[in-house]
Backbone as a printed PyTorch tensor [residue, N CA C, xyz], in Angstrom:
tensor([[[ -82.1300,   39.0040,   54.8040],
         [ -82.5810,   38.9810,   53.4300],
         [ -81.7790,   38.0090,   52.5800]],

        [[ -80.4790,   38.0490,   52.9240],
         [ -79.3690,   37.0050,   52.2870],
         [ -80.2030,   35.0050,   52.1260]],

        [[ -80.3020,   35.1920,   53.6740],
         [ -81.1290,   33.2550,   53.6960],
         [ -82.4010,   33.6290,   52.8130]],

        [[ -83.0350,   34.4020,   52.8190],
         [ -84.5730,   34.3740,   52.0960],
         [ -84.2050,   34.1750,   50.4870]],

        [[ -83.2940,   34.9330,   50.2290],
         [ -82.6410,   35.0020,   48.4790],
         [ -82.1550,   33.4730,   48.3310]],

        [[ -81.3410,   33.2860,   48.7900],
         [ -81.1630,   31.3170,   48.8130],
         [ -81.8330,   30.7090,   49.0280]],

        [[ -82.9200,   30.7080,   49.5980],
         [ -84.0180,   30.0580,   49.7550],
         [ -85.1270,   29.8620,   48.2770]],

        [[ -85.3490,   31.0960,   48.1960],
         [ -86.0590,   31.0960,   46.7500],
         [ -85.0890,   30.5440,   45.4750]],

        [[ -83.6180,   30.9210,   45.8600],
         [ -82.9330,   30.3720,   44.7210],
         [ -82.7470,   29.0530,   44.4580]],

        [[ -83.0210,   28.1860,   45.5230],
         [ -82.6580,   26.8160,   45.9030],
         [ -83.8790,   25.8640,   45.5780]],

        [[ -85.5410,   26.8790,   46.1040],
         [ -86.5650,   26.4340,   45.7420],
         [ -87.1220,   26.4780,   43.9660]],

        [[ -86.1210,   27.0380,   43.4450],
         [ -86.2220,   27.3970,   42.3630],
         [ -85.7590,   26.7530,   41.0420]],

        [[ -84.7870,   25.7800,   42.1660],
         [ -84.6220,   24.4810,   41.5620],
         [ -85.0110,   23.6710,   41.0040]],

        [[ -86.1130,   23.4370,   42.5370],
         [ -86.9300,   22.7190,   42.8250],
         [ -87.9240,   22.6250,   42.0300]],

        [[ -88.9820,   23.3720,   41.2200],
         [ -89.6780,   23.9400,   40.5680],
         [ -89.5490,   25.2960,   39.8850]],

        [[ -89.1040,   25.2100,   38.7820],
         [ -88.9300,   26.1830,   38.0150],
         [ -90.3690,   27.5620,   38.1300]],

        [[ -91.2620,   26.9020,   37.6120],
         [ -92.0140,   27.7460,   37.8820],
         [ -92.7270,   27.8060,   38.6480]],

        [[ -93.4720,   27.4060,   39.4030],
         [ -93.7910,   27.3050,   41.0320],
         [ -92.9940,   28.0780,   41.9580]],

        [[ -91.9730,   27.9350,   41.4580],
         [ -91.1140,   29.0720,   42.9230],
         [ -90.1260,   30.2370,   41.8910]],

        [[ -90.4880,   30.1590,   40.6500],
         [ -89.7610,   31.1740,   39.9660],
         [ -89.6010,   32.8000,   40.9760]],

        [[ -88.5320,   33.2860,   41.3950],
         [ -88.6070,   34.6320,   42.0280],
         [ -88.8450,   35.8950,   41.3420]],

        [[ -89.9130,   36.7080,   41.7570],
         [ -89.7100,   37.7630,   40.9340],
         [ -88.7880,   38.6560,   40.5720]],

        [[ -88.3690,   39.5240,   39.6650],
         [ -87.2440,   40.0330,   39.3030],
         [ -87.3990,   40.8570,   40.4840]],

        [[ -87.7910,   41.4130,   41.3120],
         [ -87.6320,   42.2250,   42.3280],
         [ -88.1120,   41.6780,   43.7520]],

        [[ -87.8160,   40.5760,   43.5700],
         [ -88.0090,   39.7680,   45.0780],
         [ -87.2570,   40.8200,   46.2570]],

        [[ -86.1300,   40.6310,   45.9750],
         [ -85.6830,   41.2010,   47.4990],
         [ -86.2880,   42.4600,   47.7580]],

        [[ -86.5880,   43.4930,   46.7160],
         [ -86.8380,   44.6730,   47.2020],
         [ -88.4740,   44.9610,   47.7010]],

        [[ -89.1710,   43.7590,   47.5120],
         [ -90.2950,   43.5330,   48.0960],
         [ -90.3810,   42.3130,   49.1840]],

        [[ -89.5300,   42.0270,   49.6710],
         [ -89.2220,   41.0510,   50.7450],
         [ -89.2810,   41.9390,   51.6890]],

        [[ -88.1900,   43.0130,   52.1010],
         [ -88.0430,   43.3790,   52.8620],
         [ -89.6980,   44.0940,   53.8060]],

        [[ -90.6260,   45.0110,   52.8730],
         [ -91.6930,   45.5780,   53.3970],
         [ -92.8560,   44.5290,   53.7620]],

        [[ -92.6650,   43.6210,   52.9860],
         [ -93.1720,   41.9540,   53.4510],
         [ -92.8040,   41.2980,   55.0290]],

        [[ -91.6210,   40.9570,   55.1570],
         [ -91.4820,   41.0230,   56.3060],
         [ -91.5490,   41.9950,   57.5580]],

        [[ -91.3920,   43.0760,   57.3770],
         [ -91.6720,   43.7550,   58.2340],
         [ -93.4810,   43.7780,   58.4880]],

        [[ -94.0920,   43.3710,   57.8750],
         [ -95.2030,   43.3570,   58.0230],
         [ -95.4810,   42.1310,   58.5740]],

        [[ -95.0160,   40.5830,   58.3290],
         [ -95.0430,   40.1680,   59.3790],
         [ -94.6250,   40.3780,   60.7320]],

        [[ -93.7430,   40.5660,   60.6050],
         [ -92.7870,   41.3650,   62.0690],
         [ -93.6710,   41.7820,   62.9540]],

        [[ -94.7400,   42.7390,   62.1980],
         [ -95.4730,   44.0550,   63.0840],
         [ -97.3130,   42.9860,   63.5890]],

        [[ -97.2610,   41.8930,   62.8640],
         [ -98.3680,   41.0930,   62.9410],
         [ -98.6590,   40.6930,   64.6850]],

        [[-100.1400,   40.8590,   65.2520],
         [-100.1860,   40.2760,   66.1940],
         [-100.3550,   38.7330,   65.9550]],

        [[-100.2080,   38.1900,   65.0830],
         [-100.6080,   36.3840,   64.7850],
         [ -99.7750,   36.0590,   64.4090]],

        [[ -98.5790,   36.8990,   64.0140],
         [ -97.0520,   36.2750,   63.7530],
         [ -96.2460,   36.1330,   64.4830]],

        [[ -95.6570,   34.5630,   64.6670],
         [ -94.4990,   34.5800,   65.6320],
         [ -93.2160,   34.2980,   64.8980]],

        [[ -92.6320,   35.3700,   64.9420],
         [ -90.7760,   35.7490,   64.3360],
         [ -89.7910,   35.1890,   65.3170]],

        [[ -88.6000,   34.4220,   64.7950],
         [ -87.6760,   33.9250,   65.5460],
         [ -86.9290,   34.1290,   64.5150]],

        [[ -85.4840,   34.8340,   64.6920],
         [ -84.3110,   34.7830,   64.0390],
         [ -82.9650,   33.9170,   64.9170]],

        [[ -81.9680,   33.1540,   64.5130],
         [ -81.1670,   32.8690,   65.4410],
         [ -80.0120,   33.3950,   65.0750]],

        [[ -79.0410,   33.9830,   65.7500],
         [ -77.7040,   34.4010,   65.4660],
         [ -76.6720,   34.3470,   66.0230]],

        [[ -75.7710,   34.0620,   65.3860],
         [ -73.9060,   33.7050,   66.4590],
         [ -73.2700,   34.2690,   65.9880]],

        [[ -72.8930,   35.1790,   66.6080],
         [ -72.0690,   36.2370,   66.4070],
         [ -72.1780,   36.9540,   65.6520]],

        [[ -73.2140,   37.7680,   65.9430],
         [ -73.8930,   38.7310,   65.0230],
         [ -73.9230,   38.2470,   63.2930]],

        [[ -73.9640,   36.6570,   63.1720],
         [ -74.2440,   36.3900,   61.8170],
         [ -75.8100,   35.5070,   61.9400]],

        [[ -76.4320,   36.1100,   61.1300],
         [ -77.8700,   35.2380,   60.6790],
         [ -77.7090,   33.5430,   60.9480]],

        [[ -78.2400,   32.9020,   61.7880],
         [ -77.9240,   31.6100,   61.2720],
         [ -78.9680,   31.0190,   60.6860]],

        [[ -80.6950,   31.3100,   61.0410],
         [ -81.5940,   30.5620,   60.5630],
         [ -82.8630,   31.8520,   60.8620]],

        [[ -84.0710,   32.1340,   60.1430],
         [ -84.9700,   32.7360,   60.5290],
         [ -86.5130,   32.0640,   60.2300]],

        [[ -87.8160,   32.0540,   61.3360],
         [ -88.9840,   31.5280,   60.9890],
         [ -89.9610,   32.3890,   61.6370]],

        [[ -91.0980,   32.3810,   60.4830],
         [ -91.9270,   32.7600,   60.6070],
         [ -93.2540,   32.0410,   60.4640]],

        [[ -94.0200,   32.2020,   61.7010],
         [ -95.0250,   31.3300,   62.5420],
         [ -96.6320,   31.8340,   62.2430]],

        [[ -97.3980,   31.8310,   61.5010],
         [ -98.7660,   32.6260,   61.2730],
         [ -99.8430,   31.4480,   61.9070]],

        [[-100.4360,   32.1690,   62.9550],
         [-101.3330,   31.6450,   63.7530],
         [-102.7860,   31.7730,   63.0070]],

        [[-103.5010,   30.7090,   62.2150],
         [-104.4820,   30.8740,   61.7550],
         [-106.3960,   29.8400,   62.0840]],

        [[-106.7190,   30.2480,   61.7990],
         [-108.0210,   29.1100,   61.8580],
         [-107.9180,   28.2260,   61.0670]],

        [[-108.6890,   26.9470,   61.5120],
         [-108.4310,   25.9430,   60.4950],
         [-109.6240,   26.1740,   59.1940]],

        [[-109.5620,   25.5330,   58.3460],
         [-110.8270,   26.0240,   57.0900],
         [-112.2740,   25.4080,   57.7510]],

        [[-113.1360,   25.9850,   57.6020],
         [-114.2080,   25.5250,   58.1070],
         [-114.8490,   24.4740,   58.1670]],

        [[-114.3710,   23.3780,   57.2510],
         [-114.5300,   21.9460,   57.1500],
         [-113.5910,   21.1980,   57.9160]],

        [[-112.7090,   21.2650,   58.4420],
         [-111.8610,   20.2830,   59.5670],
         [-112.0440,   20.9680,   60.8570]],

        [[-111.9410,   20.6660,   62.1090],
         [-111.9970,   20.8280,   63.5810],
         [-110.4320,   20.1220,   64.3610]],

        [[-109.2880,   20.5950,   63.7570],
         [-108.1230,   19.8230,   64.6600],
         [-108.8290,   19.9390,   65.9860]],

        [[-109.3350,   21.2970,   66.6230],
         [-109.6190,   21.4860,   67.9240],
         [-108.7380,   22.9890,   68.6020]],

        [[-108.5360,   23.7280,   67.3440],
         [-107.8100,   24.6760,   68.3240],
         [-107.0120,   25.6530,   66.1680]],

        [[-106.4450,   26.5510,   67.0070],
         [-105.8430,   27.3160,   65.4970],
         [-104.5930,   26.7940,   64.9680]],

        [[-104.0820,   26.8600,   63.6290],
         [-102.9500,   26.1030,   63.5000],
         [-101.8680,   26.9210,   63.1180]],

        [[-100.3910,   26.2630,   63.3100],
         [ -99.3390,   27.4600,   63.4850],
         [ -98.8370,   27.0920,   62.1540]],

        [[ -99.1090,   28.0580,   60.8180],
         [ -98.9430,   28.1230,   59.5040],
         [ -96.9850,   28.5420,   59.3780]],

        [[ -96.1830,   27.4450,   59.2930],
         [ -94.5220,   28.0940,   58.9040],
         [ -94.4630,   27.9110,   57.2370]],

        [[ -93.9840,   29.5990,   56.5500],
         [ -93.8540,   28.8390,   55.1790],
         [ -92.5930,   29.4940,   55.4640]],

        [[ -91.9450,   31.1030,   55.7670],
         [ -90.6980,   30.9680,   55.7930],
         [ -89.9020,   30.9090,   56.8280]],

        [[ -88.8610,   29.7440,   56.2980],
         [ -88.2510,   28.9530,   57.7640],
         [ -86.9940,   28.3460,   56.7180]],

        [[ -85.7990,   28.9060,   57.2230],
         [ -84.4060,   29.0290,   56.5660],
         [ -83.3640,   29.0530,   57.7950]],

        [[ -82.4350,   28.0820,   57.3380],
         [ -81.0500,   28.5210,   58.2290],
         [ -80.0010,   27.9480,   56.9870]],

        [[ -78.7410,   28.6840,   57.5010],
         [ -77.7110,   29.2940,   56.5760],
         [ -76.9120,   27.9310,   55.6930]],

        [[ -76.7080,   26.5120,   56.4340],
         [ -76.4900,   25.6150,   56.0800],
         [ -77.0600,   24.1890,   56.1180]],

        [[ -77.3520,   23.5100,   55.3930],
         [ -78.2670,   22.0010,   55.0840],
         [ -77.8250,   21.7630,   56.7020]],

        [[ -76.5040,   21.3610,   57.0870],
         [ -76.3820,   20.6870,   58.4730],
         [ -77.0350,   21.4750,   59.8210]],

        [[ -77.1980,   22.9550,   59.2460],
         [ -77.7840,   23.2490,   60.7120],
         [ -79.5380,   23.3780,   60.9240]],

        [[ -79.8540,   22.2750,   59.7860],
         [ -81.3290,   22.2090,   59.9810],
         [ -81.8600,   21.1910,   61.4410]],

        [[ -80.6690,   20.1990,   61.6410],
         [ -81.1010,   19.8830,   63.1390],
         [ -80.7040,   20.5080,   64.5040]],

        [[ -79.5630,   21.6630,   64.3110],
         [ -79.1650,   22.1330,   64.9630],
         [ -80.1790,   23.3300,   65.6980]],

        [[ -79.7900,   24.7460,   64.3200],
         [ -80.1500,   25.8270,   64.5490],
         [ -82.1460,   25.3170,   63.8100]],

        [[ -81.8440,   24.7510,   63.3920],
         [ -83.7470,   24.3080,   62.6370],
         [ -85.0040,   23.8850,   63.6980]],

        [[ -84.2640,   23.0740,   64.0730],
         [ -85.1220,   22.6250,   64.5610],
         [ -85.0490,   23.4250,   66.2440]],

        [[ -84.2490,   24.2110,   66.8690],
         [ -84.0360,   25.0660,   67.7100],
         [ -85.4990,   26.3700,   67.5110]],

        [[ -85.3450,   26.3330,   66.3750],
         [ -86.1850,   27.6190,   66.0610],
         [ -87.9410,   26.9690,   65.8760]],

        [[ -87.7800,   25.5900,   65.0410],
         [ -89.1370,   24.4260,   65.2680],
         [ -89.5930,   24.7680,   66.6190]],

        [[ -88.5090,   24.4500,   67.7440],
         [ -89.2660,   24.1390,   68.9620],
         [ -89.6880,   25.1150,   69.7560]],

        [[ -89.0750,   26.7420,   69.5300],
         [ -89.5030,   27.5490,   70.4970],
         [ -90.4300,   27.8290,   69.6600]],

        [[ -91.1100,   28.1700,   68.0270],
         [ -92.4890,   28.2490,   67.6010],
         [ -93.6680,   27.7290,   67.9150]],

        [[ -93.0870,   26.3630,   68.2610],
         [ -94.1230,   25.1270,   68.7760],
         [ -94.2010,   25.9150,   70.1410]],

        [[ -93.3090,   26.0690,   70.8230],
         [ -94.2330,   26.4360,   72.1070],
         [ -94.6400,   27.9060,   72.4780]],

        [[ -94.4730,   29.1210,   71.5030],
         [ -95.2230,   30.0430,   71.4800],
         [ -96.9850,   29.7190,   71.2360]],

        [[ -96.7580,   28.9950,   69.7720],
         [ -97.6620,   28.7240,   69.6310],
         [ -98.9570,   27.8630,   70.1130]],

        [[ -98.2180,   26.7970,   70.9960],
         [ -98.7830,   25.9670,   71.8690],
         [ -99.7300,   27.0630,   72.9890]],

        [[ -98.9000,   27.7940,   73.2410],
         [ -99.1150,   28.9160,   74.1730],
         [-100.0360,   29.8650,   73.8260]],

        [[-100.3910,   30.1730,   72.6540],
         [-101.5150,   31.0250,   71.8360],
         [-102.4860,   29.9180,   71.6640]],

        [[-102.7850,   28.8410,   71.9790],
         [-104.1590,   28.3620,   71.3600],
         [-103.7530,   27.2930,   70.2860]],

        [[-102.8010,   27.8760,   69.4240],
         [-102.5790,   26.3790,   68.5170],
         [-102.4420,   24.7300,   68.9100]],

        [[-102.7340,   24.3270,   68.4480],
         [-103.0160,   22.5890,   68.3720],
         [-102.1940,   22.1010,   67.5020]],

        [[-101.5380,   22.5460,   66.4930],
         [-100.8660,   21.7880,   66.0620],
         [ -99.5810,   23.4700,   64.6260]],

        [[ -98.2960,   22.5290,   64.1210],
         [ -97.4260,   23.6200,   63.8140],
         [ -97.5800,   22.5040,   62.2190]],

        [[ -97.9140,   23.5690,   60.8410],
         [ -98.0990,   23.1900,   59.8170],
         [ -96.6170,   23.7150,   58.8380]],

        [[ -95.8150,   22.6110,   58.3840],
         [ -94.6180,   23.2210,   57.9580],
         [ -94.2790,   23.0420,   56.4060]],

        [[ -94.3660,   24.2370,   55.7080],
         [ -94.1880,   23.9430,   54.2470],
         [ -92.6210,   23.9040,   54.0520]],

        [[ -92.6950,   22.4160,   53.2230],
         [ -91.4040,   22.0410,   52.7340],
         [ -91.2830,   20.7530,   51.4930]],

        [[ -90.3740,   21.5780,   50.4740],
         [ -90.0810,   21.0390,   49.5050],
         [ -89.9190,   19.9210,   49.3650]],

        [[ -90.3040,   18.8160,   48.1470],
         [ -90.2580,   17.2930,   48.4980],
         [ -88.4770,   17.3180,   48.2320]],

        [[ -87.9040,   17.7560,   47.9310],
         [ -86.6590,   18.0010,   47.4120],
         [ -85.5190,   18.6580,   48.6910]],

        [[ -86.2020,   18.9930,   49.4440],
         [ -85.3430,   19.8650,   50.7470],
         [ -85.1820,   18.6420,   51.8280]],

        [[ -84.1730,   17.5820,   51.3560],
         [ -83.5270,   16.5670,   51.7420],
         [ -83.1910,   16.8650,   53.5640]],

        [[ -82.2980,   18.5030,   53.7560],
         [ -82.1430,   17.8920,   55.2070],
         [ -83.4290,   19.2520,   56.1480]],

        [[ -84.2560,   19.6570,   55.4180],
         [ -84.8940,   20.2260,   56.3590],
         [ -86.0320,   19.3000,   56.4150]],

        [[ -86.2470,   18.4200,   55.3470],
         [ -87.4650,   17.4680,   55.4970],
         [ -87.0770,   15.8630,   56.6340]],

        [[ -85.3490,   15.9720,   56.7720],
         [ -85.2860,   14.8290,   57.7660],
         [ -85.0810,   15.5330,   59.0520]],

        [[ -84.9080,   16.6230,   59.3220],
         [ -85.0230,   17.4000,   60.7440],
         [ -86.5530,   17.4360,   60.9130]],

        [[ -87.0060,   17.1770,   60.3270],
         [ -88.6210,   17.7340,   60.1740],
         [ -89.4480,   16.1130,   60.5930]],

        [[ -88.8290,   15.4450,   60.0890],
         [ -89.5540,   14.2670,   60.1340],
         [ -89.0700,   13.4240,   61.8520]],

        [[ -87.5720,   13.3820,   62.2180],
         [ -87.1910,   13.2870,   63.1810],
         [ -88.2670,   14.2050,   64.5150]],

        [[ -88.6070,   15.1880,   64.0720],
         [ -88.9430,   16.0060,   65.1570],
         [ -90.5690,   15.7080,   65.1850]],

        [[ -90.7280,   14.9300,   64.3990],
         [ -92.2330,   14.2740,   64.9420],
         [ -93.3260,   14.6880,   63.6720]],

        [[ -92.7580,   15.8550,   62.6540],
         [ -93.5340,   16.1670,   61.8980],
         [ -93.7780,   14.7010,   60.9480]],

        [[ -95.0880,   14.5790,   59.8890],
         [ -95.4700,   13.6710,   58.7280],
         [ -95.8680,   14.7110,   57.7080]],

        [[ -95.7320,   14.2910,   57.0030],
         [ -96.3770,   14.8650,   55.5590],
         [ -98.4660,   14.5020,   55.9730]],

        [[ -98.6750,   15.5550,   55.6320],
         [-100.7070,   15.7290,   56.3000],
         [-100.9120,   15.9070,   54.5910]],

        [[-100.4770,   16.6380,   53.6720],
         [-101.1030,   17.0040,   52.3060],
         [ -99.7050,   17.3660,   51.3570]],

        [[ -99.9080,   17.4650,   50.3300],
         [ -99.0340,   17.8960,   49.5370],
         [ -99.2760,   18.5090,   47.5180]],

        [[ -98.9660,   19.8020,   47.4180],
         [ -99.5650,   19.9590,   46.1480],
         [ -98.6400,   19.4510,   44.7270]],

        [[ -99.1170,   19.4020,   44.1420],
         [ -98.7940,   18.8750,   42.9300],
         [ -98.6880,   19.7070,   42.2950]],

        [[ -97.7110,   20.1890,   40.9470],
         [ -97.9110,   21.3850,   40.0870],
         [ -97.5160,   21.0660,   38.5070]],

        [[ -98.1750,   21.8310,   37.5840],
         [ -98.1790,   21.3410,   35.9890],
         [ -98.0370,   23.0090,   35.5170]],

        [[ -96.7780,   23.2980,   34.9590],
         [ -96.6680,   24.2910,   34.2510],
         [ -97.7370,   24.2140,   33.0260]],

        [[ -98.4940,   25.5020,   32.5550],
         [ -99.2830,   25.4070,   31.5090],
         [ -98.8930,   26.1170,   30.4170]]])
């Protein structure tokens, strides 16, 4: 729960209101995840050394929208955290590659990874590892 709270706090930076956390984020995180957890289309990977958290991702195996055909279902990551910027090529992309091949392994065709234009070293572990930017949203506080 600790990486998920830095995560939102960090994205929060990023966009004030777009990623503003709710005043009771964590205490609705937790029944959130466990519900992915319990998902048959979710694939969960936590990594840990020595019984400390180092990075955790979560993998949602979905259809594509009915107007594109990649050719197969796509592996949706929005939360995907490890404990320090440097161990995004380490422990990051460790956790990238065994999703990719669960998911490879379920039918997916391809692993879709949401990340901040601002998340400097998970977007160059990301880009190294073969990922491109496919779309990106834009946002206007009103």
């Amino acid at each position: 729960m600790h990486l998920a709270a830095l995560k939102r706090s960090q994205y929060a930076v990023y966009n004030p209101t777009f990623h503003r956390p709710a005043t009771d984020a964590r205490e609705k995180h937790a029944p959130f995840i466990a519900h992915l957890v319990d998902s048959d289309e979710v694939i969960s990977y936590v990594e840990d050394e020595a019984g400390k958290i180092r990075g955790f991702l979560f993998g949602t195996l979905t259809d594509p929208p009915p107007v594109y055909d990649p050719g197969g279902k796509t592996c949706l990551v929005d939360d995907f955290m490890v404990d320090e910027p440097d161990a995004w090529e380490s422990v990051g992309r460790a956790l990238l590659n065994k999703v990719a091949q669960e998911a490879r392994s379920r039918g997916a065709v391809q692993v879709v990874v949401v990340c901040g234009p601002q998340d400097t070293p998970k977007r160059t572990m990301l880009t190294s590892a073969g990922c491109e930017v496919a779309t990106e949203w834009l946002t206007k506080p009103l």
